[in-house]
C-alpha positions, -999 to 999 in steps of 0.1 A, spaced: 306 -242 -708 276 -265 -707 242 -252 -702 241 -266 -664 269 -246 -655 255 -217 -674 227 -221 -653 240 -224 -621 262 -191 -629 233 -174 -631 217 -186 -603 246 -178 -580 250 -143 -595 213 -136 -588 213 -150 -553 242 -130 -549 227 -101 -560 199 -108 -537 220 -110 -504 238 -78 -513 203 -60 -518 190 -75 -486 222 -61 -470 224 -30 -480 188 -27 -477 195 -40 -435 224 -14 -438 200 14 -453 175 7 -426 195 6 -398 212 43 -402 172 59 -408 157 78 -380 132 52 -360 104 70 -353 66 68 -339 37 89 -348 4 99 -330 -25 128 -336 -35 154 -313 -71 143 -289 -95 165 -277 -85 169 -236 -82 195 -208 -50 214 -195 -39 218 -159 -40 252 -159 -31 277 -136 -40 311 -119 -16 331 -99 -23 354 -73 -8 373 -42 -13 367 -9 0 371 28 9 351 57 -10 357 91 -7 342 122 -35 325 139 -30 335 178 -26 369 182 -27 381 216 -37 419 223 -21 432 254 -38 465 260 -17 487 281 -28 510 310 -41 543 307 -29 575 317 10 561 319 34 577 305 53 557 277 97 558 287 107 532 264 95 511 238 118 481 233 103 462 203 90 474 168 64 459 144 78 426 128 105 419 157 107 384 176 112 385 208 119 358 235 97 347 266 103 370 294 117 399 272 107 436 282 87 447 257 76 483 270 86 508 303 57 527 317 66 554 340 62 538 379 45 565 391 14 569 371 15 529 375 15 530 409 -14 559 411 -31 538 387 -26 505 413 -38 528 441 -71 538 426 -79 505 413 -79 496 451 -100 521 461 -129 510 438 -120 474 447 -129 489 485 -160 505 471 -177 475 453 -165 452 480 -192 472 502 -214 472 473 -215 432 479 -236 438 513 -262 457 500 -299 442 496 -303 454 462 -297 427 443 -289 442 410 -259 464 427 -247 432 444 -243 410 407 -228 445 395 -201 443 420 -196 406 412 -183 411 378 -169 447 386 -143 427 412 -138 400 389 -124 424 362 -111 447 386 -92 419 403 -69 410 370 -64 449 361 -50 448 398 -28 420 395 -12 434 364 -6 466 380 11 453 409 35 431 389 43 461 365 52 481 402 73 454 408 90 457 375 96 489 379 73 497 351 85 472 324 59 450 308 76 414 299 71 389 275 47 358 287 56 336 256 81 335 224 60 358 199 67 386 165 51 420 173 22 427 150 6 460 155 24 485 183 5 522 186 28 539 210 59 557 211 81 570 238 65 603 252 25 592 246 4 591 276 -12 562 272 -52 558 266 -80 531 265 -69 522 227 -29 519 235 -18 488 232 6 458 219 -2 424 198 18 399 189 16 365 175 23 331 190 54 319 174 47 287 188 11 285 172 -2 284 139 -4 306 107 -28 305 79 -26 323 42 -49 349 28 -57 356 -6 -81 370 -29 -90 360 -65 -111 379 -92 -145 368 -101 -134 366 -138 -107 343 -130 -129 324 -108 -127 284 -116 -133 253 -100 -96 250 -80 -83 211 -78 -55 226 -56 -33 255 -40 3 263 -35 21 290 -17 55 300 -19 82 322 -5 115 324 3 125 289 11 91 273 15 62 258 -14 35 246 2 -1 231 -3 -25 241 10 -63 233 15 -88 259 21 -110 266 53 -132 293 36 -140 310 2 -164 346 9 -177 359 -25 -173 402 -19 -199 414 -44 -189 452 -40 -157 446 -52 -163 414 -74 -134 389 -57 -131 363 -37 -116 358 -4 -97 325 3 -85 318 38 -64 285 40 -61 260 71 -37 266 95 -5 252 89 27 249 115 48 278 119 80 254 115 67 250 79 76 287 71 108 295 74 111 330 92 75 337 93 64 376 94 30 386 100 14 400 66 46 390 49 36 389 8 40 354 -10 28 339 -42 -6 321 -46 -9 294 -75 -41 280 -80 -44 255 -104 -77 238 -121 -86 219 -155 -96 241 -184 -125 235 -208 -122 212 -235 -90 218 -262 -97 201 -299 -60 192 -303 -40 186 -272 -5 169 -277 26 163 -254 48 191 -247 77 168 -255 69 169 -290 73 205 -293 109 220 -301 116 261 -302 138 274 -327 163 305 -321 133 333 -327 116 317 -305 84 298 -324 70 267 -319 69 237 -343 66 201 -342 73 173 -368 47 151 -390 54 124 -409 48 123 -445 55 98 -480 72 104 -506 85 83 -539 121 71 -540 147 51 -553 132 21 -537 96 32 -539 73 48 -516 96 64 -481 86 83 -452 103 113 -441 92 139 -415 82 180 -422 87 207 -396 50 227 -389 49 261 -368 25 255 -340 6 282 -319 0 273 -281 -33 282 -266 -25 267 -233 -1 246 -215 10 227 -183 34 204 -175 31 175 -192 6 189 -228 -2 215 -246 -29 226 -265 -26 240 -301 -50 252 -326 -54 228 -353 -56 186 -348 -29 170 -362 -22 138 -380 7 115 -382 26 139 -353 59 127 -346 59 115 -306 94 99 -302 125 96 -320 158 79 -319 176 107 -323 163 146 -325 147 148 -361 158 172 -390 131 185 -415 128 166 -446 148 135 -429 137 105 -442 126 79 -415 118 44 -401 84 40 -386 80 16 -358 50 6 -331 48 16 -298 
């Protein structure tokens, strides 16, 4: 064999050499774990403060009932709907009609009153008649009804202080709320929990809403505060009770965290700790590799998207191709 071919041999051997390196290399390469890396930044959490509240509505209507009647049926309890022109409660006729008869004796009386030259008696009478007058028309329709009181408009029974049996007095009566009004939430929140809100949910059975607040009252005797929301439409709260309990979840940003990272990076194992994965070098076959080390975490705080843990971290593993085992070596790449 002459030196040139000698030569060439060689040549080709290396070269081949060389493609099968860069091949395997490719092949090596391509089968790694691709993953990018990031550190922990200082940065706030959306946190969160729960509380319990209850849903009022925002017409309520007090029909006082009239006094000395004796109660013979009451047809609704505390928390019932009830239709328009529904009979609510039975008075007994009689006392409603000796009630009727009186009232239009003093109506008599102040009527004369009007003629007098004393002034003061005569703006008296005035407002006397103009009081008396509706008392009157009430009675007369409830003699008409036979001593049932109906329902003027849809509404839920919200506070009811007689029973069949009572006689009824100045402080009997019935309220009720508009179902076709408005309601509004209530809520109170401890001065130690106390933060600068950014916004408010409530949620019940079938319903999250936000809401924005009307009023905050600081109660220094017993260190809370009251929240009252805007009304919202009753349609929005599906089978709405008065003083029905929901869940209040306020939420605001926290002070300043030294190492805040994405909750994506953060796996559980089966005792339920945290850890995450950095990426470290190592010396191999082909010189210097990178591979990635499982770290136990601690969470101070958390929302949705980050959480913040004690210590900053370098090199943190962000992304990956596929989930990461500890001690896997990797492929780096730039996002």
């Amino acid at each position: 064999m002459t030196r040139r071919k000698l030569w060439l041999f060689i040549v080709s051997v290396l070269l081949l050499i060389t493609v099968c390196t860069a091949v395997s290399f490719k092949n090596y390469t391509a089968g790694l774990n691709r993953v990018s890396v990031s550190s922990t930044a200082s940065n706030q959490i959306h946190a969160k403060a729960d509380s319990n509240g209850i849903f009022l509505f925002s017409d309520i209507q007090k029909l006082p009932l009239p006094t000395d009647c004796r109660v013979e049926e009451v047809m609704v309890s505390v928390g019932e709907n009830f239709e328009e022109g529904q009979p609510l409660v039975r008075l007994n006729p009689d006392d409603a009609a000796i009630l009727y008869y009186q009232l239009l004796l003093q109506r008599r009386t102040l009527e004369e009153q009007l003629n007098q030259t004393d002034e003061i008696r005569r703006e008296l009478a005035v407002h006397s008649l103009s009081r008396l007058e509706e008392q009157t028309a009430f009675l007369s329709a409830l003699q008409q009804n036979e001593g049932v009181i109906y329902a003027e408009f849809p509404g839920q029974v919200t506070e009811l202080n007689v029973i069949p049996g009572d006689v009824t007095t100045a402080r009997s009566s019935l309220s009720y709320g508009n179902l076709k009004g408005e309601g509004y939430f209530e809520w109170y929140v401890d001065s130690r929990q106390y933060r600068a809100f950014t916004g408010t949910t409530a949620e019940g059975d079938g319903f999250s809403l936000n809401l924005k607040i009307s009023s905050r009252l600081y109660l220094e005797d017993k260190k809370l505060y009251r929240y009252v929301s805007k009304p919202v439409p009753l349609e929005s709260v599906p089978d709405p009770v008065h003083g029905m309990y929901t869940a209040i979840q306020m939420q605001y940003f926290s002070d300043d965290y030294a190492a805040v990272l994405p909750k994506s990076c953060i796996e559980t194992d089966a005792d339920g700790g945290n850890y995450v994965y950095l990426l470290r070098e190592r010396d191999g076959v082909l010189g210097t590799e990178n591979y990635v080390q499982r770290i136990g975490v601690t969470i101070l705080e958390e929302d949705n998207i980050n959480a913040a843990v004690m210590k900053p971290l370098e090199n943190l593993v962000i992304h990956s191709a596929r989930p990461p085992q500890d001690l896997e070596k990797v492929l780096v790449i730039e996002e």
